[in-house]
C-alpha positions as CSV (number, residue, x, y, z in Angstrom):
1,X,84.3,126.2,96.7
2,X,82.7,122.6,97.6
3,X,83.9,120.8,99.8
4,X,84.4,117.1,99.4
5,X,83.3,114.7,102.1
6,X,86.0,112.1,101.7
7,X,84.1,108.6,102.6
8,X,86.8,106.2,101.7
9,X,89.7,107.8,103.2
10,X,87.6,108.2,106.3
11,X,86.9,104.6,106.0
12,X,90.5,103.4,106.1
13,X,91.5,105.9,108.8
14,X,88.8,104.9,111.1
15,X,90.6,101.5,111.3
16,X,93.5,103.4,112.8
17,X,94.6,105.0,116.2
18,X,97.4,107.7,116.9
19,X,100.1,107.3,116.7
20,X,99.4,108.0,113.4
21,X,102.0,109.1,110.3
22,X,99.9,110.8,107.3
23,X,101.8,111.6,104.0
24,X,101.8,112.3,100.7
25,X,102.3,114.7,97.9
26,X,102.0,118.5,98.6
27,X,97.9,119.9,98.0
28,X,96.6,116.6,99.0
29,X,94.1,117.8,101.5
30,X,95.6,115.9,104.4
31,X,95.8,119.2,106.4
32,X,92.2,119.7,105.8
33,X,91.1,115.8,106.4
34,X,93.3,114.8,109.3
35,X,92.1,118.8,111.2
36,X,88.0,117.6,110.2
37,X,88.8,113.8,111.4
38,X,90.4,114.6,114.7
39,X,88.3,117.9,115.1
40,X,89.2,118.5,119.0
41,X,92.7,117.7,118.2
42,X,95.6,120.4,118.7
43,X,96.9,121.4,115.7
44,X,100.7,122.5,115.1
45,X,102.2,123.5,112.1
46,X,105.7,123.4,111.3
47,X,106.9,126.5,108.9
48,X,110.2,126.3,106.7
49,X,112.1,128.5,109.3
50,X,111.6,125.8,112.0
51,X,108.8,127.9,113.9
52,X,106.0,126.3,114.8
53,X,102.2,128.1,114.9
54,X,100.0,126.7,117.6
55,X,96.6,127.0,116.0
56,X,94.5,126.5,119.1
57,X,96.4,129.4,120.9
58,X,97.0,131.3,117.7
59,X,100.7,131.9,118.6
60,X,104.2,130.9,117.7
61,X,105.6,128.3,119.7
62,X,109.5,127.2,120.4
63,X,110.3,123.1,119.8
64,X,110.6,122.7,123.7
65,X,107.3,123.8,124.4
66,X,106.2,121.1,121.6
67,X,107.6,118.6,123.1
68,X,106.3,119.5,126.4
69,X,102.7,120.0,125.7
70,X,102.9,116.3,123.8
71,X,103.9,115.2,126.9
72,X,102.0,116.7,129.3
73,X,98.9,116.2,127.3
74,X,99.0,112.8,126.7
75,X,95.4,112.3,126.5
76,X,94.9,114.7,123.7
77,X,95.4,114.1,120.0
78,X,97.9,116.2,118.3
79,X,98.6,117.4,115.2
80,X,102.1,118.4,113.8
81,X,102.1,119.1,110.1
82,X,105.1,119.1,108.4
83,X,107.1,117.6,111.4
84,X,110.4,116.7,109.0
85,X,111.4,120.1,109.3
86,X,111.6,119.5,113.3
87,X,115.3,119.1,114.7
88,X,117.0,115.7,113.6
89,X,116.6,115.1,117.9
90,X,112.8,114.7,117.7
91,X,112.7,110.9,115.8
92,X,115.2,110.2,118.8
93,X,112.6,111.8,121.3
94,X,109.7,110.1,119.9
95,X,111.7,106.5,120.0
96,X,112.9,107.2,123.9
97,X,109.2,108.8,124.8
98,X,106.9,106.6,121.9
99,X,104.0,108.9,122.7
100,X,100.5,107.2,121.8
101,X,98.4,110.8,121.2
102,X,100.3,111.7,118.1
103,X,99.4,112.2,114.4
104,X,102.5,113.1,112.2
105,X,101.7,114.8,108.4
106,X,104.2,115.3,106.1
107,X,105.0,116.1,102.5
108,X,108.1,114.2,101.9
109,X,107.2,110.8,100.6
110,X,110.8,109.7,100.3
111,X,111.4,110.8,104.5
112,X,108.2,108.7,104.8
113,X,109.3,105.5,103.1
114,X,112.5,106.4,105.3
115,X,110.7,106.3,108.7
116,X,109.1,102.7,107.6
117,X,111.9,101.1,107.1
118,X,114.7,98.8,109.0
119,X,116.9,101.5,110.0
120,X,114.3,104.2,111.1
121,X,114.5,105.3,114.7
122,X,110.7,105.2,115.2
123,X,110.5,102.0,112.9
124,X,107.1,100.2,114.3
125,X,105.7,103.3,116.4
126,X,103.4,104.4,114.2
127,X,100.7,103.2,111.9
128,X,101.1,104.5,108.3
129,X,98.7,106.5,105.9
130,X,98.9,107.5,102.6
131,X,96.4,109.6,101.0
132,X,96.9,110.4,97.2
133,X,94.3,112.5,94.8
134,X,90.5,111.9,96.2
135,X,88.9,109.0,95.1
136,X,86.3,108.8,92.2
137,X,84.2,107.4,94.4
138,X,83.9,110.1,96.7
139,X,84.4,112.6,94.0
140,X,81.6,111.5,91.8
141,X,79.1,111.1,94.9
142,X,79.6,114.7,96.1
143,X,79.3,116.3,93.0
144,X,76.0,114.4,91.5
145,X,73.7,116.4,93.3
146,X,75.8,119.5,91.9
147,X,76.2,118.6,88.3
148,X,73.3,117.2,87.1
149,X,74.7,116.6,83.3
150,X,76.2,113.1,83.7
151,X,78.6,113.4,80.9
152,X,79.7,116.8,82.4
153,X,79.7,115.1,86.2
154,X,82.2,112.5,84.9
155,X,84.7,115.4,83.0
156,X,84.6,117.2,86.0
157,X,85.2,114.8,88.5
158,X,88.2,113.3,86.6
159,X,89.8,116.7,87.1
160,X,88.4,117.8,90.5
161,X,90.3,115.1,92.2
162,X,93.0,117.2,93.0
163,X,91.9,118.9,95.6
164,X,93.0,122.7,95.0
165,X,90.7,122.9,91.6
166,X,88.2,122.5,94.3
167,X,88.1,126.4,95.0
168,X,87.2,126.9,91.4
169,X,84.2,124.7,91.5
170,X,81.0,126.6,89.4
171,X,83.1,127.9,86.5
172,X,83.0,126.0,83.5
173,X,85.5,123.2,83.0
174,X,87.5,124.8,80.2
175,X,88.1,128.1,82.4
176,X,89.3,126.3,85.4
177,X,91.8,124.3,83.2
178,X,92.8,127.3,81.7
179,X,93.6,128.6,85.3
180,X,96.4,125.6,85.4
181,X,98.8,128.0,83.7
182,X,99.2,129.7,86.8
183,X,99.4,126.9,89.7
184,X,101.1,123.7,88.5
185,X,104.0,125.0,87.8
186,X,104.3,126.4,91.5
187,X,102.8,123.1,92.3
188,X,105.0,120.5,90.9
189,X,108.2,123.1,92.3
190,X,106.8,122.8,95.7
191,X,106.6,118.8,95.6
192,X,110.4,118.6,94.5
193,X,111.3,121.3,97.2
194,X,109.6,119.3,100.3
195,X,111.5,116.4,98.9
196,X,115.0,118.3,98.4
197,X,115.4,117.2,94.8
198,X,116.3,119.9,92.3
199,X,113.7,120.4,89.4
200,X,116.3,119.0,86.7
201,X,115.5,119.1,83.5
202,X,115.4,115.1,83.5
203,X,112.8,115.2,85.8
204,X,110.5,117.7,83.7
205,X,111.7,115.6,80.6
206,X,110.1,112.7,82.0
207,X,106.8,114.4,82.9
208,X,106.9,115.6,79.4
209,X,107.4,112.6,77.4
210,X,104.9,110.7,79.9
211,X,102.2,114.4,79.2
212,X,103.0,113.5,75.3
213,X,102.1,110.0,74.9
214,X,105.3,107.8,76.0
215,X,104.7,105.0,78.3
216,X,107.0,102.3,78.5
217,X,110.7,102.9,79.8
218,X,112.5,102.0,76.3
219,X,109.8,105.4,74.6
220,X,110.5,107.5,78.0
221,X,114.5,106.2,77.6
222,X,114.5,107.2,73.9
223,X,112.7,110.5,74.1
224,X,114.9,111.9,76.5
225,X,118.4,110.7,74.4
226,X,116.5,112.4,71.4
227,X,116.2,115.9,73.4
228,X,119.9,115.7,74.3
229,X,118.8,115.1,78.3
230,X,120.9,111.9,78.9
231,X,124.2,111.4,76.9
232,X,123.3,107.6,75.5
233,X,119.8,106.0,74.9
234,X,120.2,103.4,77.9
235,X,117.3,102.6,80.1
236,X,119.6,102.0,83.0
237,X,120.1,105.7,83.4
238,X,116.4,106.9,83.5
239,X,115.4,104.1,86.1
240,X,116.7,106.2,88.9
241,X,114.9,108.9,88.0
242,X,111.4,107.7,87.1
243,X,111.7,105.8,90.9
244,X,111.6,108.7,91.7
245,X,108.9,110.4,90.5
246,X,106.8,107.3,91.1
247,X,108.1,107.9,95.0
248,X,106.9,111.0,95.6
249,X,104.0,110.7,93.8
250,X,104.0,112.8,90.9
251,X,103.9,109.5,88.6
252,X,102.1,105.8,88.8
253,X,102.2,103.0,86.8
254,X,99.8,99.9,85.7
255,X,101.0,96.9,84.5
256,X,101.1,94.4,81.5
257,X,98.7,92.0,81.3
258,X,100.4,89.2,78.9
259,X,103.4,90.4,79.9
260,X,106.1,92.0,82.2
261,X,106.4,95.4,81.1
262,X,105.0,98.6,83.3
263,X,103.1,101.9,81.2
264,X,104.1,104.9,83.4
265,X,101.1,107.5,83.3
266,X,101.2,111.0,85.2
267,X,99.1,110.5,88.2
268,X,97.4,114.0,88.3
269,X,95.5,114.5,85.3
270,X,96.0,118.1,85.8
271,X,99.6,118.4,85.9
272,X,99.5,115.7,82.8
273,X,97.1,118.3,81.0
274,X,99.2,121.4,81.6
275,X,102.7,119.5,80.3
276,X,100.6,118.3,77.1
277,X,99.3,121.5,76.4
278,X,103.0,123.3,76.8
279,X,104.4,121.0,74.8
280,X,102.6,120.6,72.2
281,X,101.3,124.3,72.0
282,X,103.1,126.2,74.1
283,X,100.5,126.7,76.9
284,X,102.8,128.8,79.5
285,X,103.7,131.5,77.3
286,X,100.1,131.8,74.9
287,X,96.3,131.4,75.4
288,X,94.8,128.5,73.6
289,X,91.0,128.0,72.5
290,X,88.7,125.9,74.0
291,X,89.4,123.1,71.2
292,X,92.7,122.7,72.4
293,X,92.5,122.6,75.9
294,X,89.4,119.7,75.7
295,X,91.5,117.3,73.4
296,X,93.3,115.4,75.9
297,X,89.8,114.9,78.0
298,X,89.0,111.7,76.5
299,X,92.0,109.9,77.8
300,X,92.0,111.8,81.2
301,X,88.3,110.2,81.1
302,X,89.2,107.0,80.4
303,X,91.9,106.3,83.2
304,X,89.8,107.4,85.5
305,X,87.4,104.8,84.5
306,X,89.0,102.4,84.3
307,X,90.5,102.9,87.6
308,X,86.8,103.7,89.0
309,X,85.7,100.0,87.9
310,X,88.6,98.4,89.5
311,X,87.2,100.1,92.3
312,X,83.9,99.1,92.0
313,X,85.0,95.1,91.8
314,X,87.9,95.3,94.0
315,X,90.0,94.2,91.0
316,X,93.7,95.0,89.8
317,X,93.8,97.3,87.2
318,X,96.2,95.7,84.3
319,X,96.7,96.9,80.5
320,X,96.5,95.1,77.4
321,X,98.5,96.6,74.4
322,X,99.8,94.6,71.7
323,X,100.3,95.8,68.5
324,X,97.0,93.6,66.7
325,X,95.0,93.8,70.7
326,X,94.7,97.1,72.6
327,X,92.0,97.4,75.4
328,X,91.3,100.5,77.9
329,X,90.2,98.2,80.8
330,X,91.0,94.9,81.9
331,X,91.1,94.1,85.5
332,X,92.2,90.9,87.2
333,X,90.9,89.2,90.5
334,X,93.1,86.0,91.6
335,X,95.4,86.4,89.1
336,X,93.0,85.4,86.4
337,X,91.7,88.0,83.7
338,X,88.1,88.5,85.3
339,X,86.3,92.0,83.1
340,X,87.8,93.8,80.0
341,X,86.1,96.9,78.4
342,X,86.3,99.8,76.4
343,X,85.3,103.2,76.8
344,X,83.7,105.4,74.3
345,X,83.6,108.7,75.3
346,X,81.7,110.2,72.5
347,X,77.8,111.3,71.8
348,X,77.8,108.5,69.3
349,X,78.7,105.6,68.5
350,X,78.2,104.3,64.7
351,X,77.9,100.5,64.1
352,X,81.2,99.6,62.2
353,X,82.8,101.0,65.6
354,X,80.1,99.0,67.9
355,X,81.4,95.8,65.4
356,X,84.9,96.3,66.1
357,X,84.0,96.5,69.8
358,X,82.5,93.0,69.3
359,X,84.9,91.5,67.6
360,X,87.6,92.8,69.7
361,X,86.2,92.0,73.4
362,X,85.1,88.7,71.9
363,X,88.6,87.2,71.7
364,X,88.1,87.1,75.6
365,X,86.6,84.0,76.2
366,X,85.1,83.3,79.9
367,X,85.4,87.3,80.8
368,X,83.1,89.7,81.5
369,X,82.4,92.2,78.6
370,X,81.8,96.1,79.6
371,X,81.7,98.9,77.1
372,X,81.4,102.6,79.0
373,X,79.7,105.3,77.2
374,X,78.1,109.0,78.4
375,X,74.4,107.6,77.8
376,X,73.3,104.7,76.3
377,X,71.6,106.2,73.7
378,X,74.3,106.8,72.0
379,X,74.9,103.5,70.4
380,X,73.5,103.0,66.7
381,X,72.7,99.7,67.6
382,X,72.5,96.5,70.4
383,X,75.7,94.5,70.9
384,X,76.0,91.1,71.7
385,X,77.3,89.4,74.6
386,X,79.0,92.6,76.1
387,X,77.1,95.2,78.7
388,X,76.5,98.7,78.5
389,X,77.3,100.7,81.1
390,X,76.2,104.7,80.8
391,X,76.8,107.0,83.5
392,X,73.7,106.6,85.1
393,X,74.2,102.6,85.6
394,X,78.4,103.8,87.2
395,X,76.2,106.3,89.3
396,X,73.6,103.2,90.4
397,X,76.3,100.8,91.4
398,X,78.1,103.8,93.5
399,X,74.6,104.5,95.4
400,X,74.4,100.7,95.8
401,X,77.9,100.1,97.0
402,X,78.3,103.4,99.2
403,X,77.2,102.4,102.8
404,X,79.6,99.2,102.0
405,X,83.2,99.3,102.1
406,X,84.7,101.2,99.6
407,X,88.0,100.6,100.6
């Protein structure tokens, strides 16, 4: 297993002091991150049943002698993961008591958006942070000295991000994908059961229209009327549950540029890989070759590029796709289109294809021009007016920009 040292989050979290709240989705790595950050921290976590394991002591402690070790320690930081499954009476403790030493962790995004709000008992009382999959960042500057093939540091990065492929790490990439048969299933059942919502078959519908392709609501809206899942084809009644998804984290979107419309895209490339693969070819009851489990890698490749640039320029990542225009990046600094690009994510690239790349980012006038491809050497020939960034240059502006702020 490798562990990743996660700058960025460390970054943003180093601008904080308890009280802290830490959520997101379930297999995160906030358990892991928050325990290394505050390492001389006391650590409780909260199981299903309401009891509560003292890691320090190694023992089993009753709620009352929770709350009295908060408050009698109120010099030490302390941990209490998965506090939601606490009495209701603790958010009413915490507002009476608003102890400064404490750093909440939870898996319910929805209880989280809860506390933040107007009507939240401890509304104001603590500072809030999310963490979500690593960042490609931190992801692709751990592993370079590990994976040595850039094309092959770039594949596996886009899927180590979620942190429990970590364990897996040294086997090739096609055998730990194959592995997903076994723990997304478990994992995306987990997520809806921290945030009490039942599995439907809406739900899954969604994350399998998304895994095959459909990205707008009206495609999402129709798909799911064509698989008998909502009685008429009206958007209306798929908003709900698409807020959802996007709420606890299972789902994100990117919007339009010329335009107002949203594309929804599975945020774990992982859990978007296993749905593809079962729907298409019946991944959870077969094994599939190699061929079929690396076809969706290009794509998974490219959002993670594109969302790596924005990064890199501290730019909003927006998507053009018109019917006669479609381009993989374009990102947008004071509301004005600032960098589009394409990515290529092939061994070579012939020169009709290199044209149409020309052609196509020259429509842009007054933006910056980026075309991403494994290695440089594989383009055919020079273009004209747009850059070419390999995964060596990506890996030179990381080193360059890493003792900066990378949040």
């Amino acid at each position: 297993m490798v562990i990743v040292n996660r700058t960025t989050d460390k970054k943003r979290i180093e601008k904080l002091k308890p009280p802290i709240l830490v959520y997101g989705r379930r297999k995160t790595g906030k358990t892991f991150f928050v325990k290394d950050f505050f390492g001389d921290a006391y650590y409780f976590f909260v199981r299903r049943n309401r009891s509560i394991y003292f890691e320090n002591r190694n023992e089993s402690i009753t709620y009352k002698e929770l709350i009295r070790i908060i408050d009698e320690f109120k010099e030490k930081t302390i941990i209490v993961d998965e506090f939601h499954r606490l009495p209701e009476e603790f958010l009413d403790w915490l507002h009476i008591k608003s102890p400064k030493n404490l750093v909440l962790v939870t898996s319910t995004l929805h209880l989280a958006k809860n506390l933040l709000e107007k009507s939240s008992p401890i509304l104001g009382l603590f500072l809030e942070f999310r963490m979500d999959l690593i960042d490609e960042r931190d992801i692709l500057l751990n592993l370079k000295e590990k994976i040595r093939d850039y094309k092959r540091l770039i594949e596996f990065s886009t899927y180590l991000r979620e942190p429990m492929l970590l364990k897996w790490f040294g086997i090739s990439l096609t055998s730990m994908l194959k592995n997903l048969k076994l723990v997304i299933p478990s994992l995306v059942g987990e997520i809806f059961a921290e945030e009490e919502k039942e599995l439907s078959t809406r739900y899954e519908g969604i994350i399998r229209a998304l895994s095959s392709g459909k990205t707008t609501l009206s495609e999402i809206t129709s798909t799911l009327y064509s698989n008998k899942l909502i009685p008429k084809q009206d958007v209306s009644s798929v908003k709900p549950y698409l807020n959802t998804l996007l709420e606890i984290g299972l789902v994100k979107r990117i919007p339009e540029y010329f335009g107002k419309r949203y594309y929804y895209f599975v945020s774990s490339p992982v859990v978007d890989l296993y749905y593809y693969l079962d729907e298409k070819y019946n991944f959870s009851e077969r094994d599939l070759e190699e061929k079929y489990i690396i076809e969706k890698i290009p794509m998974h490749v490219e959002d993670f590029l594109r969302e790596l640039l924005g990064k890199i320029f501290g730019m909003r990542v927006f998507l053009i796709n018109k019917p006669n225009l479609e381009v993989d990046i374009a990102l947008v600094g004071f509301q004005k289109l600032k960098i589009v690009g394409e990515v290529k994510w092939k061994k070579r690239v012939g020169r009709a294809e290199m044209k149409e790349i020309e052609e196509k980012l020259g429509k842009f006038k007054g933006c910056r021009k980026i075309l991403i491809v494994p290695s440089e050497k594989a383009l055919e020939k020079e273009l004209k007016g747009i850059e070419v960034w390999d995964v060596e240059r990506i890996m030179e502006e990381l080193e360059v920009k890493k003792d900066k702020s990378m949040v």
